[in-house]
C-alpha positions in Angstrom: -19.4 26.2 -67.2 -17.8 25.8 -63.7 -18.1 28.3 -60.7 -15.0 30.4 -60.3 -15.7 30.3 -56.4 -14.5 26.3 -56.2 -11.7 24.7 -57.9 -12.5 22.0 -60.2 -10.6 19.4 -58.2 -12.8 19.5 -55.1 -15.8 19.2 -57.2 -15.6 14.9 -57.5 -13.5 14.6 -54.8 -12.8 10.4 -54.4 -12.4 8.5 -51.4 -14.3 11.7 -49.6 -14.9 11.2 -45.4 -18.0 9.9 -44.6 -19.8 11.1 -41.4 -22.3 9.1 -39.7 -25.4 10.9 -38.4 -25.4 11.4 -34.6 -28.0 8.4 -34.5 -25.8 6.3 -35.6 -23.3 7.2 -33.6 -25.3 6.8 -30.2 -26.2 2.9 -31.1 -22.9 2.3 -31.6 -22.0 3.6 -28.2 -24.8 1.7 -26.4 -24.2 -1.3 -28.5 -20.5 -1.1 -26.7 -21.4 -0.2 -23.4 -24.1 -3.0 -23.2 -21.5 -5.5 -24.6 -18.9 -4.3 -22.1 -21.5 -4.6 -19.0 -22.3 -8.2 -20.1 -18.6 -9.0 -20.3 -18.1 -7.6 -16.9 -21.0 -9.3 -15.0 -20.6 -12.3 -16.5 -19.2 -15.8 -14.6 -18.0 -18.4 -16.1 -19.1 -21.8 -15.1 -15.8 -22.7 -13.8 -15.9 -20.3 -10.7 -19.1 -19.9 -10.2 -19.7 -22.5 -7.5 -16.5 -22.9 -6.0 -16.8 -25.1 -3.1 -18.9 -27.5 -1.1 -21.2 -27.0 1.7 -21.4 -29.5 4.8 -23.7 -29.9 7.8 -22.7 -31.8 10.8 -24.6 -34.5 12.3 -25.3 -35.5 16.0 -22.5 -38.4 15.8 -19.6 -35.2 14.6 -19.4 -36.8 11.0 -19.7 -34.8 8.1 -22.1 -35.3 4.8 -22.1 -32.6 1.4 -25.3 -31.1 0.8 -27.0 -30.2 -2.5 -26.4 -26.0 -2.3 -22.7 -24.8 -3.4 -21.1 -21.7 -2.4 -20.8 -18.9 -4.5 -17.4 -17.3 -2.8 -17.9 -13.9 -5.1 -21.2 -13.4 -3.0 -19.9 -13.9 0.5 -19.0 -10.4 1.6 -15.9 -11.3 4.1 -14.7 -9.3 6.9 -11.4 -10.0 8.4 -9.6 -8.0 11.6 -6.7 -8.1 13.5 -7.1 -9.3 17.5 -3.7 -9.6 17.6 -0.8 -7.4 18.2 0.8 -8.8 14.7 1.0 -6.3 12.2 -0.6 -6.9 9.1 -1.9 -10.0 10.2 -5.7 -9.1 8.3 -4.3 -7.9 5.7 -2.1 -11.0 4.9 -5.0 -13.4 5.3 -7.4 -11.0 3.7 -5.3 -11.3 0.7 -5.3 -15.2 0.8 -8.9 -15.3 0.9 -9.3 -12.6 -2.1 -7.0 -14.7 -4.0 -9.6 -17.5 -3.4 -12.9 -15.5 -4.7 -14.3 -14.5 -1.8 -15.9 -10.8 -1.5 -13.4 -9.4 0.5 -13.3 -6.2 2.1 -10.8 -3.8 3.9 -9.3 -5.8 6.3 -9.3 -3.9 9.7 -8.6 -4.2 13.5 -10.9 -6.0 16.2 -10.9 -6.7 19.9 -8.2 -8.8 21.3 -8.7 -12.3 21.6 -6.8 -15.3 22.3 -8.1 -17.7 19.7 -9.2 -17.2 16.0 -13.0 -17.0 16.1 -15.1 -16.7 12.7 -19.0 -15.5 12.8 -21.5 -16.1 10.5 -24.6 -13.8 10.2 -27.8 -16.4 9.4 -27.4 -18.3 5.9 -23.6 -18.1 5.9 -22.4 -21.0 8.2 -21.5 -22.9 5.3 -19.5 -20.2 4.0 -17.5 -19.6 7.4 -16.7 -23.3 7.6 -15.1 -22.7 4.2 -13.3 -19.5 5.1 -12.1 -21.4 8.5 -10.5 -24.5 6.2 -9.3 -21.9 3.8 -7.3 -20.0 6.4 -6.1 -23.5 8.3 -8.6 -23.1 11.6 -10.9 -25.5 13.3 -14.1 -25.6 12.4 -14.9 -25.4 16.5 -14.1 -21.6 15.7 -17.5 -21.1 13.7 -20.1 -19.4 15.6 -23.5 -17.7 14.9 -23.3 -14.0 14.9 -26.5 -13.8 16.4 -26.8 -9.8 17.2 -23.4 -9.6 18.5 -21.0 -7.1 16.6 -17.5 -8.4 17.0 -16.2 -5.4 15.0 -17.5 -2.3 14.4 -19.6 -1.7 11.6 -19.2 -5.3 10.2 -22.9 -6.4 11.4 -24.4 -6.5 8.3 -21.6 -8.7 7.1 -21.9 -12.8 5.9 -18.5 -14.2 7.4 -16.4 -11.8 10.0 -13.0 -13.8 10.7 -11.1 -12.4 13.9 -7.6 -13.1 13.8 -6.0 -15.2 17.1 -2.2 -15.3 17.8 -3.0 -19.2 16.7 -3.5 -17.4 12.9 0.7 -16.4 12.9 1.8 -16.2 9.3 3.2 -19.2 7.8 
């Protein structure tokens, strides 16, 4: 007959829960981290080389050359020489809004003109950031070992920010 213990409506219950083993359960979760990873490092064609590079010849002119610049890999320092509040931060924004690798924006010394370094590699890049941000391309220099601000050595493009870089 039936056991007295259990009703007889739970013996063929339909439409009971199903419980996946704790195996499956772990694929499924590395299946969706690994999916998410790959949706997050990946780069569409589109703005992954944003951008030209140019060299200058001996007669000043200008002429493209085969490598493009990947703006999402040029870490980007930008500081305030000016007594302008919020000078780096507007123009750090600009060039964020552009791709590049921005970081904090911060203060640096004084100066009397805009002046962008480039650490060795990035002088294409710092032309770019110069035209981005409206400033001659005579402001481009080497970083050589110089450190214009502190802790920014290490960085690919530092910008320092002139009274000529006012906020339009």
């Amino acid at each position: 007959m039936s056991d007295p213990t259990s009703p007889s409506h739970e013996a063929h219950t339909s439409g009971s829960h199903f419980q996946p083993s704790l195996g499956v359960v772990l694929v499924i979760v590395v299946l969706f981290v690994a999916a998410t990873f790959l949706m997050v490092r990946a780069v569409s064609p589109s703005t992954a080389a944003t951008g030209t590079a140019t060299t200058t010849t001996t007669s000043g002119s200008t002429t493209p050359t085969s490598g493009a610049i990947v703006k999402s890999k040029v870490r980007v320092q930008v500081a305030n020489g000016t007594e302008i509040t919020g000078l780096a931060e507007h123009f750090t924004q600009i060039l964020m809004t552009q791709d590049w690798d921005t970081l904090p924006p911060g203060n640096g010394p004084h100066v009397t003109a805009t002046t962008i370094y480039f650490n060795t590699g990035f002088q294409a890049a710092a032309i770019e950031v110069a035209s981005a941000i409206h400033v001659l391309r005579s402001a481009v220099r080497p970083l050589y070992k110089s450190t214009p601000v502190a802790g920014a050595a290490g960085d690919d493009v530092i910008v320092i920010l002139g009274p000529n870089s006012g906020i339009k």
